[in-house]
N, C-alpha and C positions, 0 to 999 in steps of 0.2 A: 566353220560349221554354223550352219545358221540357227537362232535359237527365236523358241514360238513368244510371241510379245505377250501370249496369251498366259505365260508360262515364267512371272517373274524368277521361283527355285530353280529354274533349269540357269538361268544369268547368275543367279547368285551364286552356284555351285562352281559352275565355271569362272569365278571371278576367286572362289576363295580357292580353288586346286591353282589355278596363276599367282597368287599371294603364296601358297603353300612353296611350290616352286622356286620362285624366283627372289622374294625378300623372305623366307623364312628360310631359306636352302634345303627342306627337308626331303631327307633321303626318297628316291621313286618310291620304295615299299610303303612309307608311309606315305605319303599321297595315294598310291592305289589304295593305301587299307582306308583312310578315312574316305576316300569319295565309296568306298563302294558300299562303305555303312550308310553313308549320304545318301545317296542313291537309293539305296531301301528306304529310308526316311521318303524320297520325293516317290518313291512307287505305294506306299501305307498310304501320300496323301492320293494320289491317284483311288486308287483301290477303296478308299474310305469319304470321297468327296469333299477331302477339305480343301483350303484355299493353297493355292501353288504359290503361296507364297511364305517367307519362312517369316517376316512381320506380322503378317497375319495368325500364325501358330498359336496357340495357347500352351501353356504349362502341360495341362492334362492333356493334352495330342499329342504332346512329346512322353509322357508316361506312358499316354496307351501304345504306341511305336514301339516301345523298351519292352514294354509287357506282354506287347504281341511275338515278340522275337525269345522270350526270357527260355520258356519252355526245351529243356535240353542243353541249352549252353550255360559253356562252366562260368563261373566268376569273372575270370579276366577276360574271356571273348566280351560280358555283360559290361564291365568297367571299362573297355577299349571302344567301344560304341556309344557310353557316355560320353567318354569322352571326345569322339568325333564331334558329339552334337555342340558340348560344350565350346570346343575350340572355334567352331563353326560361326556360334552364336558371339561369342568374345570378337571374333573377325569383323563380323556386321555394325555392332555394338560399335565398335571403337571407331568403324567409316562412318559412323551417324547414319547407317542404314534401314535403324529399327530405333524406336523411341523406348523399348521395355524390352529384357533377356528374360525372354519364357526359360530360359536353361538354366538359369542363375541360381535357381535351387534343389538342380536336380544332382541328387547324391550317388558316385561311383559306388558299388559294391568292394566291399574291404577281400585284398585277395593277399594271401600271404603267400608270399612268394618262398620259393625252394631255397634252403642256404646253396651255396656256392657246390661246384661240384669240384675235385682236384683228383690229381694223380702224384702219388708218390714221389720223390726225387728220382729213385733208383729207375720206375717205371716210363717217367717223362725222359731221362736219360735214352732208356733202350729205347726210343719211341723215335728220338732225336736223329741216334747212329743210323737206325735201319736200312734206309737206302741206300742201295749199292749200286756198281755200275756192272751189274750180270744181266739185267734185263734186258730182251729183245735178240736178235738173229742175224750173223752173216750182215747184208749193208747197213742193218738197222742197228746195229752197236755201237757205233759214234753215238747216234743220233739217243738212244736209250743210257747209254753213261751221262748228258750231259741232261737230262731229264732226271736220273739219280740224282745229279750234283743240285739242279736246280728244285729239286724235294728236300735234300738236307737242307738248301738255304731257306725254304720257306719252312722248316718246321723250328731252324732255329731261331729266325727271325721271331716266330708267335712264341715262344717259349720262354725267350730272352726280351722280346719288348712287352709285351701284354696289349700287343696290338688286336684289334677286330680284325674277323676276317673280311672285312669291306674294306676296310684300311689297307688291311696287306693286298690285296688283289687289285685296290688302285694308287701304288706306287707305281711310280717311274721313274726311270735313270736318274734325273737331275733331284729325287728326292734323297737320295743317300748321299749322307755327309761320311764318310767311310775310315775318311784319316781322324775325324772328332769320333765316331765312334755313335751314331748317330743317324738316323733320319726320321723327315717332318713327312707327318699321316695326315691326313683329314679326315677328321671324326664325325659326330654324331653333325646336323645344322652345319656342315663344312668348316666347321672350326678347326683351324690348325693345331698343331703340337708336335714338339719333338717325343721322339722314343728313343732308349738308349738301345746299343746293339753291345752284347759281350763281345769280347774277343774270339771266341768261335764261331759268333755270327757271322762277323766281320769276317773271315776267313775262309765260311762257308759262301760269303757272299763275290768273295773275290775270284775263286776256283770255280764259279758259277760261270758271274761276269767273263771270265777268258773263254767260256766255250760258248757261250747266251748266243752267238751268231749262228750256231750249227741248227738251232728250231726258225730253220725259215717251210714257207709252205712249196709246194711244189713246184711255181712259176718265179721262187725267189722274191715273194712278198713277206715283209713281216713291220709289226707294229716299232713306229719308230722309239716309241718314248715307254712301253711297257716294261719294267723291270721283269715281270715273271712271264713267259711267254709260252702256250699250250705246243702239242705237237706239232700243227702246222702255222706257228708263227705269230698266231693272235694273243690278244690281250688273254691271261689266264681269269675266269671269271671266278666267283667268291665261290660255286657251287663245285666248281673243278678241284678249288684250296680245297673242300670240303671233303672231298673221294681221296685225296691226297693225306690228307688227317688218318682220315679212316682206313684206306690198306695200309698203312704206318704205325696204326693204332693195334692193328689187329697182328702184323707181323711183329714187332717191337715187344707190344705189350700182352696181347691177347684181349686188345680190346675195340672189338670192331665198330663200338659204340662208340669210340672216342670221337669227339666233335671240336674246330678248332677254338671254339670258345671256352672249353675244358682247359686247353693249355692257357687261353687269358688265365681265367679263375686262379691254376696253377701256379702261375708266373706269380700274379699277387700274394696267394697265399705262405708261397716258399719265401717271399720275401718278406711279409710280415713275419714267420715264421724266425727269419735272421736277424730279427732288428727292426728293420725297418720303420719309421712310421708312417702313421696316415695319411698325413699330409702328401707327404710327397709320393703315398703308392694313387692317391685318388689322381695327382695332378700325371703320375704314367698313363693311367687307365683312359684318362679323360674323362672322369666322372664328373658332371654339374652340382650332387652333391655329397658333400659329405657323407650320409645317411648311407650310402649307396654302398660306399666305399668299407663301411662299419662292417656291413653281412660279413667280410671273409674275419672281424674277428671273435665272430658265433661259431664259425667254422674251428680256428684254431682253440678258442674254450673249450670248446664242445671235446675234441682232439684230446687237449692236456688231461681233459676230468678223466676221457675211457684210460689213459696212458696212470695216472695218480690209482684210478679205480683196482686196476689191474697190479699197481707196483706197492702201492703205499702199505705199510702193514694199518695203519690205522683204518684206512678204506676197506683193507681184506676182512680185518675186524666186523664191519659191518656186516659184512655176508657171513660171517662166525666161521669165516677160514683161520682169524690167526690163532682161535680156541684151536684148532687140528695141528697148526702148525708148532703150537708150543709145545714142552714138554711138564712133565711135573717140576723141572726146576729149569728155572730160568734167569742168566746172568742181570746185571743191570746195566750192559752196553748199548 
């Protein structure tokens, strides 16, 4: 694509979604999300005759940009556009392409993020079994058994590893270590890592794998190396895992709203719940940092106090339930 010489930001832009790509690895979504914040940055300067160039920028260009956009959007759309610009500008900065980061002191909005969401043992269970091999009609019930079989594998897979749904959806064959009990995802930045698989993964995964031939498409095409494969043959995409969560969620559990990143949260929190520690639940998740990893045990506090609130006499106390519960005489056990 050829780009106007007249128009340094249009080069720069295109040079930092190439960086984004190829040496930071970072996921397509995010490259679409940050160029398209970009983008509105290079159409503000358009629109407001500044210089198409992002050296040329001042500090206050880049606040009036923010502050033109602020009206209506929540915190984290506000903070995720700073920091587009920020990253943008650390990009530049570092190729020696600007002598001074007009960015360097602009401040994200503090956004507090939602503690973790979970589902019950009992409910992630039913959520697990749900699929069965009834679905579908007459020549279509091979073909719809081995769709059942290939839904249990993926619900156990996210339940038991605390894998993303990006992770799960680009596995392939040669990523399952099956007799270790295991396989290696690539996470957030293509970063590798093992996840562990339970023993019913493993299980659900092998009664999978014997039928996984039967989803080829109708001319006998199908993806050579994709572990989860959609009706007719193809790679399953994250959006399809998605639909799969969700009538699973809703027959299972009665919860249509279930999303597969519920069962990560899940998986974490049932395991801090056993024991577990942090350390080693961050290095399942693939969390960068530790910090990250703490939220699920605000989650389980939070848990114990309503369970203490509810059980303890001394708690009940508080609400002047154990004045009702006592009588005029009282042992001293």
């Amino acid at each position: 694509m050829a780009v106007d010489a007249a128009d340094p930001l249009e080069q720069q832009l295109a040079d930092f979604r190439a960086y984004l790509a190829t040496e930071r690895r970072a996921s397509s979504l995010t490259v679409a999300t940050y160029l398209r914040d970009l983008d509105a940055l290079r159409a503000y300067c358009l629109e407001h005759d500044l210089p198409r160039d992002a050296g040329a920028l001042k500090t206050g260009s880049l606040r009036a940009f923010l502050a033109s956009d602020f009206e209506g959007r929540s915190a984290a759309t506000m903070a995720r556009k700073v920091s587009a610009v920020k990253a943008f500008y650390r990009y530049l900065e570092k190729r020696g392409r600007i002598r001074e980061n007009p960015a360097a002191t602009l401040q994200r909005p503090r956004v507090r993020k939602p503690l973790p969401e979970f589902v019950t043992v009992e409910d992630a269970l039913r959520v697990v079994v749900a699929p069965s091999g009834s679905q579908g009609r007459a020549q279509d019930d091979v073909r719809a058994e081995t769709l059942a079989l290939r839904d249990r594998a993926i619900l156990e897979l996210l339940y038991s590893s605390g894998a993303r749904v990006s992770e799960l959806a680009g596995l392939s064959l040669h990523s399952l270590e099956l007799s270790a009990g295991r396989a290696r995802v690539f996470g957030k930045g293509q970063k590798e890592r093992l996840v562990p698989l339970g023993p019913e993964s493993v299980l659900s995964l092998q009664a999978y794998l014997l039928r996984r031939a039967d989803l080829v498409d109708r001319d006998g095409q199908q993806d050579a190396q994709a572990l989860f494969l959609g009706r007719f043959g193809t790679r399953l995409s994250a959006r399809q895992v998605q639909n799969v969560v969700k009538r699973y969620g809703e027959v299972g559990a009665g919860r249509p709203d279930l999303h597969p990143h519920t069962l990560r949260h899940t998986c974490a929190t049932h395991l801090l719940d056993a024991g577990a520690d942090l350390r080693s639940i961050q290095e399942l998740l693939g969390h960068a940092s530790l910090g990250t990893t703490q939220r699920y045990t605000h989650v389980t506090t939070d848990r114990m106090m309503t369970t203490y609130d509810r059980a303890h006499p001394l708690a009940r106390a508080r609400r002047g339930a154990l004045r009702d519960d006592l009588g005029p005489e009282s042992g001293d056990d």
